[in-house]
C-alpha positions in Angstrom: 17.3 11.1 -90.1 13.7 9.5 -90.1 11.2 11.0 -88.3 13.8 13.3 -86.5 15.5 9.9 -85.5 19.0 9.8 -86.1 20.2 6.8 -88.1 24.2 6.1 -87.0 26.6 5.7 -89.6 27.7 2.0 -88.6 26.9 -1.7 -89.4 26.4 -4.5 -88.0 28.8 -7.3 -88.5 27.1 -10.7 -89.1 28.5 -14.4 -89.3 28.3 -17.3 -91.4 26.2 -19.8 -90.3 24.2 -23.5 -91.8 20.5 -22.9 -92.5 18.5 -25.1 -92.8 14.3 -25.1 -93.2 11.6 -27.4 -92.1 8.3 -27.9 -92.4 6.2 -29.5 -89.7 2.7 -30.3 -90.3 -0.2 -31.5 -87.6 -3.8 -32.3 -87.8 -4.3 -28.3 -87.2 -2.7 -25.7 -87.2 -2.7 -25.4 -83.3 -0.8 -28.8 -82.6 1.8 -27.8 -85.6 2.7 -24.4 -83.9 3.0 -25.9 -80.5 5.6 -28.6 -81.9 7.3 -26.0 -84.2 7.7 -23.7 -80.9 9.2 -26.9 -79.0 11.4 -27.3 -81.8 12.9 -23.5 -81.6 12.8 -23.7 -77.6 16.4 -22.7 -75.9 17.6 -21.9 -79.4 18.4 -17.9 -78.6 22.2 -18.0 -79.3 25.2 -20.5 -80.2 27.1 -18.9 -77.0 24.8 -21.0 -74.9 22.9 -23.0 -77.1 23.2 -25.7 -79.9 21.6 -23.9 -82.4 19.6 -20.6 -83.1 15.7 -21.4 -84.9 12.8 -19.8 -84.8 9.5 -20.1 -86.8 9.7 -18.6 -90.0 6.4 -18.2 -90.3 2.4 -20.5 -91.2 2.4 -22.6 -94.0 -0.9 -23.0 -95.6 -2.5 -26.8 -96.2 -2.5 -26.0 -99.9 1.8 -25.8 -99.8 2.2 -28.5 -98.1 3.6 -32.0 -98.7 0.7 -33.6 -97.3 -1.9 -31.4 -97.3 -2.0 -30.1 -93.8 -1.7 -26.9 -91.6 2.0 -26.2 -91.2 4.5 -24.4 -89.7 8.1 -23.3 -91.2 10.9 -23.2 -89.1 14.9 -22.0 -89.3 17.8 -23.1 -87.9 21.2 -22.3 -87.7 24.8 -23.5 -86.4 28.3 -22.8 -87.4 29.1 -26.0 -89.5 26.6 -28.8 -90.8 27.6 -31.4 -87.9 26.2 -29.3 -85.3 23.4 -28.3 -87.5 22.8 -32.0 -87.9 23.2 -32.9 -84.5 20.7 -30.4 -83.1 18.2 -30.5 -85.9 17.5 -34.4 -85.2 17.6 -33.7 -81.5 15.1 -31.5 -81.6 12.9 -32.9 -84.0 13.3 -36.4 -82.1 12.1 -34.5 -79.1 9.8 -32.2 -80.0 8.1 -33.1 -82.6 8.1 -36.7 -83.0 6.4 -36.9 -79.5 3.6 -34.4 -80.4 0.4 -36.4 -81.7 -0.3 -36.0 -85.1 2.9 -34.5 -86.3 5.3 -35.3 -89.3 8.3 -33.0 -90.8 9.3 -32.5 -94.4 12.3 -30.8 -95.7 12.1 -27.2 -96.9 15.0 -26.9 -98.6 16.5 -29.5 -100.8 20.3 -29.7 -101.8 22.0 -31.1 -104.7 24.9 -31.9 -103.1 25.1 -34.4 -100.6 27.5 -32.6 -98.7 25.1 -30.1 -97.9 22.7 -32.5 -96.4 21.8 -33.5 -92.9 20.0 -37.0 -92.5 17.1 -36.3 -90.0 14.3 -39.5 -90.8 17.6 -41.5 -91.3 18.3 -41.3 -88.0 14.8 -40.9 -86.1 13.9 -44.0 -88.0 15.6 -46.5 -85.6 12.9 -45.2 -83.2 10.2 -47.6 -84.8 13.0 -50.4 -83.6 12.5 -52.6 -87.0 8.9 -52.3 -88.0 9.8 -48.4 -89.3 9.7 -48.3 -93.2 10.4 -46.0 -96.7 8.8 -44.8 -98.8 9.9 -43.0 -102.0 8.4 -40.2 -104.1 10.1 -39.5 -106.6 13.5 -38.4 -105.5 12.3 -38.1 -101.9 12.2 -40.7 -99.2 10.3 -40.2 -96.3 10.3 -42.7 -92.9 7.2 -44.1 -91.8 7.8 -44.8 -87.9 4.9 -46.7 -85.9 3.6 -44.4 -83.0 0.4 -44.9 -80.7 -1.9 -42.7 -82.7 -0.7 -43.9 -86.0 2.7 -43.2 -88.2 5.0 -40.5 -87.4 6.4 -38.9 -91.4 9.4 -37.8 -91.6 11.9 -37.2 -94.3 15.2 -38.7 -94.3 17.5 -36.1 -95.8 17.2 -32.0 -95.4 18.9 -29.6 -97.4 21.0 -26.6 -96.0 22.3 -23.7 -97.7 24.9 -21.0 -96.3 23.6 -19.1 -93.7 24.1 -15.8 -91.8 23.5 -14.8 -88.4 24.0 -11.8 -86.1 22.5 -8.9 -88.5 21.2 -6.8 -85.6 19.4 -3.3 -84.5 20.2 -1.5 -81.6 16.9 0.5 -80.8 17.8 3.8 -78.4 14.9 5.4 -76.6 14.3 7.5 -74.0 12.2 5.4 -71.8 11.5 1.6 -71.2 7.9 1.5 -72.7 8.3 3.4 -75.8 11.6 1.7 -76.7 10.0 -1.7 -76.2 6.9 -0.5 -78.3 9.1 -0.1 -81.2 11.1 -2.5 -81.0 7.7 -4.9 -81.2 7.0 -2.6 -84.2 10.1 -3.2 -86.1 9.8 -6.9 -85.3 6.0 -7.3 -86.7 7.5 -5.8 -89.4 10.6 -8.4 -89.8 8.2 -10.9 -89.3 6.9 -10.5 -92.4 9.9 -11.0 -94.3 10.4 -14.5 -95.6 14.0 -16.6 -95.1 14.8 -14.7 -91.5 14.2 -15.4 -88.2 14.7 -13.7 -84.9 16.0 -16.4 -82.4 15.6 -14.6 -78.9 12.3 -14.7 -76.7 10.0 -12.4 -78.8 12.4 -11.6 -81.7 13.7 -9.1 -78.6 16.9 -8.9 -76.8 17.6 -7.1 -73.6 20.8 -8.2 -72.3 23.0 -7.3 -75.4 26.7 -8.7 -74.7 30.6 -8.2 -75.0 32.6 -11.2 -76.1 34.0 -12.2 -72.6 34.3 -11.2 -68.9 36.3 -10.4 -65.8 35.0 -14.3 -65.1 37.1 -16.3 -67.3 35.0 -19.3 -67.8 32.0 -16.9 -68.9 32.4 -16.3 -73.2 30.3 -13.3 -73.2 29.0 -11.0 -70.2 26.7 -7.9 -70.1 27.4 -4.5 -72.5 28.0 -2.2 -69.9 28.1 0.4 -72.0 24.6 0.3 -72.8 23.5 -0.4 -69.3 21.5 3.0 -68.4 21.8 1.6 -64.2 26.2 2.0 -65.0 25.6 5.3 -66.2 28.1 7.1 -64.1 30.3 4.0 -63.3 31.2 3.3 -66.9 32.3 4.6 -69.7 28.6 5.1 -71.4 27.3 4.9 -75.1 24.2 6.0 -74.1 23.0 9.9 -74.8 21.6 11.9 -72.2 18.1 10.8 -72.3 18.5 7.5 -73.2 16.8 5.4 -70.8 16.5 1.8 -72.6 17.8 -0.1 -75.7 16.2 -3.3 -77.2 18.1 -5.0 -80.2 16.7 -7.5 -82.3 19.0 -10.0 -83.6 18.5 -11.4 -87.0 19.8 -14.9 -88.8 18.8 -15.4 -92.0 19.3 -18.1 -95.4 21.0 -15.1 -97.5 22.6 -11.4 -97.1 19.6 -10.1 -99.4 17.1 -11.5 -97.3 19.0 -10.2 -93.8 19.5 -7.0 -95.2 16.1 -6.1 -95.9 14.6 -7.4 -93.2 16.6 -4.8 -91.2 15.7 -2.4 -93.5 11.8 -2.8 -92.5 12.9 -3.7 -88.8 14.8 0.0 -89.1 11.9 1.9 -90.9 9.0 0.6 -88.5 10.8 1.8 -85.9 12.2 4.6 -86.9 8.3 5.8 -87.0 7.7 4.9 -83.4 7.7 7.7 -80.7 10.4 7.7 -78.2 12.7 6.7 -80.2 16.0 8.8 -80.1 18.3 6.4 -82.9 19.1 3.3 -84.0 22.4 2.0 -84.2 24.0 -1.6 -84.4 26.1 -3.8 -82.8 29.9 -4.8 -84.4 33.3 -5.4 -83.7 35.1 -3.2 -85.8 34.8 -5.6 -88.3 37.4 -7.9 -87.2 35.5 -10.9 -86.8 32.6 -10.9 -88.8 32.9 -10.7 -92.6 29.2 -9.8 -93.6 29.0 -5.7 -93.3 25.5 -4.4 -92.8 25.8 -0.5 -93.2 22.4 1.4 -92.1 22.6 3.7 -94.3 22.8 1.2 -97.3 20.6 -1.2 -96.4 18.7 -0.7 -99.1 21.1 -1.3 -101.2 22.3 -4.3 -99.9 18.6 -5.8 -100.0 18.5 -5.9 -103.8 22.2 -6.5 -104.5 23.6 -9.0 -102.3 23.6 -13.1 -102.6 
């Protein structure tokens, strides 16, 4: 118990996943977060989506490659194809196409079987007249835009990823479950090497793998659906009235763990709140186990 909320005695059963980080960099800081949040748009889940990013958080001009306002950014898919594919998709898109931009790699990889080519691929955009440059052991692409060059480097490291850590946040109305929720996820947002993917690091329609519907993969938890209360079997307590979960991916189990642990501590402290739980499937499926009540544990411990 924290603050007379009951912690359940459960985990939540998390995939593996391809991380990757990037850095994007503007004239200010304004036009870098704008491309960064193009870059992470319709990027909630792998059920519907080719990857799952967010933005990990500001980089300052002082840690950056060129000396710039930046923003980092996450993403995740199941194998480093897709992870490839979406990455220079969205970068192509969303960030190439924003004035002032470039994108650096923010994690490098030995091997080059953990790489995914990015500038080696956007660079047929300059159509001939795009050219390298090399630092070091880096190369980066110089591509001819309207308002000058468009930077970006041609290889990106990736590492082995997780995602699906989650918190199920019980409460006994809408507003004060949704107030800590935001709580825990300031909190999480802190953390460095996690993001959350959905709209404001907050997910309301938590799912079941697959429906009455066959062509539909995943349809609504009914069992946490305080409207079916009645119709359904229920998870919900008496007063429950509302449950938020925040999903998290992350570049390691250490850094997924304890950003759940803060996530689960923030808000634990919230009023409202009657427990938090999280979201498995008996463990059948997922091999990465995060127990609530060994979080803690698990943030110091695991890889």
């Amino acid at each position: 118990m924290t603050n007379q909320v009951k912690i359940e005695d459960t985990f939540a059963e998390a995939f593996p996943m391809r991380g990757t980080r990037l850095i994007i960099t503007a004239a200010d800081a304004e036009l870098a977060s704008i491309a960064a949040g193009e870059f992470c748009g319709n990027a909630s889940s792998v059920i519907g989506c080719d990857a799952e990013a967010g933005i990990e958080g500001l980089v300052g001009s002082d840690d950056t490659v060129d000396g710039r306002p930046g923003v980092s950014v996450l993403a995740f898919a199941f194998d480093r194809e897709s992870l490839e594919k979406a990455v220079t998709a969205r970068v192509g898109q969303n960030v190439l196409t924003c004035p002032t931009t470039a994108c650096y790699a923010g994690l490098q990889s030995e091997l080059k079987k953990d790489r995914i080519k990015v500038g080696s691929q956007l660079r047929f955009f300059g159509d001939g007249y795009q050219f390298s440059k090399k630092l070091e052991d880096r190369r980066f692409w110089r591509v001819p835009v309207m308002d000058g060059e468009f930077l970006c480097e041609d290889v990106v490291g990736t590492v082995k990823g997780i995602g699906g850590g989650n918190l199920l946040i019980c409460g006994r109305s809408q507003g004060e479950t949704l107030a800590a929720a935001r709580s825990a996820v300031a909190a999480i947002r802190l953390q460095p090497d996690v993001i959350m993917p959905f709209p404001s690091g907050i997910v309301r329609s938590g799912s079941k793998v697959g429906s009455k519907y066959k062509p539909l993969k995943a349809s609504t938890s009914e069992k946490w659906c305080p409207s079916l209360r009645g119709q359904t079997e229920t998870a919900l307590l008496q007063d429950e009235q509302a449950v938020y979960e925040i999903v998290i991916d992350g570049l390691s189990e250490r850094a997924v763990a304890a950003a759940m642990l803060v996530g689960l501590k923030a808000a634990a402290e919230s009023s409202g709140v009657t427990r938090i739980s999280a979201g498995n499937y008996g463990g059948k499926l997922g091999p990465h186990h995060f127990h609530l009540h060994r979080l803690e544990e698990q943030s110091r411990h695991s890889t």
